[in-house]
C-alpha positions as CSV (number, residue, x, y, z in Angstrom):
1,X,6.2,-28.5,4.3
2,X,7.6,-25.1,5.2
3,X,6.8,-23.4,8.5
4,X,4.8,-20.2,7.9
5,X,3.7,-17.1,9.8
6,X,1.5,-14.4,9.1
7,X,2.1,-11.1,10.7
8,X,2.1,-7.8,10.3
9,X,4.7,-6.0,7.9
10,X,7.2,-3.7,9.4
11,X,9.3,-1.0,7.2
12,X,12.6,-2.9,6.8
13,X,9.8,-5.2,4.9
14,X,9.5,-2.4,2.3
15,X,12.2,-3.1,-0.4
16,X,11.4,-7.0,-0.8
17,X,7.6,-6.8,-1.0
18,X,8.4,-3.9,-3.5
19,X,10.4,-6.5,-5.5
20,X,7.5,-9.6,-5.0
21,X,4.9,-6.8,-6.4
22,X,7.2,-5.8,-9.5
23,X,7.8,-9.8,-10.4
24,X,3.9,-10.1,-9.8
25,X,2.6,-7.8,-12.1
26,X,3.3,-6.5,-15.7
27,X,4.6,-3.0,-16.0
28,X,1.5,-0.6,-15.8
29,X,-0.2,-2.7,-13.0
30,X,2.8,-3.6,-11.1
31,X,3.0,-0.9,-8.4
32,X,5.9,1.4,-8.1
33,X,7.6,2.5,-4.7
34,X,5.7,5.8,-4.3
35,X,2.9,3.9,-5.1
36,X,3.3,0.5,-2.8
37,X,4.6,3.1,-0.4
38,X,1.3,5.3,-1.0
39,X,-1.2,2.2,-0.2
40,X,0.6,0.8,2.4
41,X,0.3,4.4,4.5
42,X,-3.3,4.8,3.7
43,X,-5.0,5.9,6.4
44,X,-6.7,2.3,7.3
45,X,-4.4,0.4,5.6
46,X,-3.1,-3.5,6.9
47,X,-0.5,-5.0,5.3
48,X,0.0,-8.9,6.2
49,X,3.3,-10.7,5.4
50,X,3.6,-14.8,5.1
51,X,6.9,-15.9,6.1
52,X,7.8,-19.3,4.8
53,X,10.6,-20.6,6.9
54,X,11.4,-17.0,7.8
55,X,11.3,-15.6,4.5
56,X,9.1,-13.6,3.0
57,X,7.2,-15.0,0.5
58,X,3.6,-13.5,0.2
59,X,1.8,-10.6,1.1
60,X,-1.6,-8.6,1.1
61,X,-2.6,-5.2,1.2
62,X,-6.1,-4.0,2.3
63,X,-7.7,-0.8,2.7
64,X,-10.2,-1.1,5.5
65,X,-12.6,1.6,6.1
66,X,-14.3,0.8,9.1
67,X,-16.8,3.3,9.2
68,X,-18.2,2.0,6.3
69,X,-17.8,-1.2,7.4
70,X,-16.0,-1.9,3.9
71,X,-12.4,-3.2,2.5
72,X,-10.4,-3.6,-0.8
73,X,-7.5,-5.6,-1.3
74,X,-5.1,-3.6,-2.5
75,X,-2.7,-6.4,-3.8
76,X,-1.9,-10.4,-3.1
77,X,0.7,-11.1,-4.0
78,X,3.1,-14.4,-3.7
79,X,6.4,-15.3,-5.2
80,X,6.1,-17.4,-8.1
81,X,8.5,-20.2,-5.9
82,X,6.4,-20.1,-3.6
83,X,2.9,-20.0,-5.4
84,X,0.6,-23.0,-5.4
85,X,1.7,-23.9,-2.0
86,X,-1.8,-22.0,-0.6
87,X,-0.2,-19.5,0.9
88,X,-2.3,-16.9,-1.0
89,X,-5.8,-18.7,0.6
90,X,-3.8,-18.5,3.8
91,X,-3.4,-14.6,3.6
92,X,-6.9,-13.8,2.2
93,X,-8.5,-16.3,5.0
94,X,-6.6,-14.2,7.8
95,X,-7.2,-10.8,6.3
96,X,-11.1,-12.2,6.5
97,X,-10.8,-12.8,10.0
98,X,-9.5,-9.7,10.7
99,X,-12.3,-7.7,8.9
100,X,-14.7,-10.1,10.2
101,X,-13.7,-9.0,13.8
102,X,-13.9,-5.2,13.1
103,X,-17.2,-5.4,11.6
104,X,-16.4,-5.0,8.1
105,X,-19.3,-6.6,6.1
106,X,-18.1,-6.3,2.5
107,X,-14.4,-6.7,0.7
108,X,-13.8,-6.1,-2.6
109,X,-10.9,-5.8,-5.4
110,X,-10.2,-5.2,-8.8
111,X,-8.2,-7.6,-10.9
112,X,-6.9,-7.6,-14.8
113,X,-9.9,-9.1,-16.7
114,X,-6.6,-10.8,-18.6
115,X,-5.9,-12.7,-15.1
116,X,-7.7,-16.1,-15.6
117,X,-5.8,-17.4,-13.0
118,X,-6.8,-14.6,-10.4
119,X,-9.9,-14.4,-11.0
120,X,-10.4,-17.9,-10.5
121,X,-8.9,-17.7,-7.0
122,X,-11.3,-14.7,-6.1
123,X,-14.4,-16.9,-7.6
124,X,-13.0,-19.9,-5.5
125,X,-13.3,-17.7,-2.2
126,X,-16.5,-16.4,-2.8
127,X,-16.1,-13.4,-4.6
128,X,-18.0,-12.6,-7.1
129,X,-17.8,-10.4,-10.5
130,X,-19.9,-7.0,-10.4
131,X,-18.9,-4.8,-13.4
132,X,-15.9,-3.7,-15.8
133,X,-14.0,-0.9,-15.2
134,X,-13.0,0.1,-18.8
135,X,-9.4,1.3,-18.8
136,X,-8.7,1.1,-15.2
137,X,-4.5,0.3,-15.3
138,X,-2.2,2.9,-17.0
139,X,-2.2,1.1,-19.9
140,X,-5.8,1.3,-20.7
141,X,-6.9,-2.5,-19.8
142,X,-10.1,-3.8,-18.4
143,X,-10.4,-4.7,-14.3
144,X,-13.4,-6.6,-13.0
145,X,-14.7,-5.4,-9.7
146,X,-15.4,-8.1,-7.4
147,X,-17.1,-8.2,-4.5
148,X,-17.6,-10.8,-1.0
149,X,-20.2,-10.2,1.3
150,X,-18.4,-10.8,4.4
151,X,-21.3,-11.7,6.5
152,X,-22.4,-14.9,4.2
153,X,-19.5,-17.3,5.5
């Protein structure tokens, strides 16, 4: 079993978590680098890396607006040798904790309603499907918003 870390990304991290989101995500959801660039300076923004045995080999972007009290993860994403090794739970479990303890009540995302495999994950950890968002990527497809009262766990 690898040795993980979770901490908090740097900007030497930029280029490889820029390359783990482009081998994530078909073109049109995949971000680009103004765009990784733009969420990852959002005013509120926390970007968490996993390290397995020093390499980087997840990540997670949320947007935490703590006068609201809400956040929206931005993007989870692992590399594909790396997935299934719960590394993903690991990062949405501290990014939970970290909400938790700056009194954010409610976290929320949007995923392809084409990602079986995501939404599963989200349904597994509580989340829960709200609406469609009709054309939300470039391209035109369908998200789900889904949504995790953070005070229920």
């Amino acid at each position: 079993m690898a040795k993980t870390l979770i901490r908090q990304a740097v900007s030497a991290d930029f280029k490889v978590l820029l390359r783990i989101d482009e081998a994530s995500f078909p073109s049109g959801i995949a971000y680009d680098s103004s765009e990784l660039a733009y969420f990852m300076n959002l005013e509120g923004a926390e970007t968490l890396i996993l390290e397995a045995d020093g390499e980087i080999a997840a990540f997670i972007i949320m947007e935490v607006n703590r006068k609201r009290r809400v956040a929206t993860i931005i993007t989870l994403d692992v590399r594909a040798e790396h997935q299934r090794r719960g590394y993903a739970t690991q990062l949405l479990l501290r990014s939970e904790e970290i909400l938790r303890d700056n009194g954010v009540r409610m976290y929320d995302l949007q995923v392809d309603v084409a990602n079986a495999g995501a939404i599963e994950f989200y349904k597994l950890h509580g989340f829960e499907m709200v609406r469609v968002l009709k054309n939300y990527y470039q391209k035109g497809q369908d998200a789900y918003l889904m949504v995790k009262d953070l005070n229920e766990n």
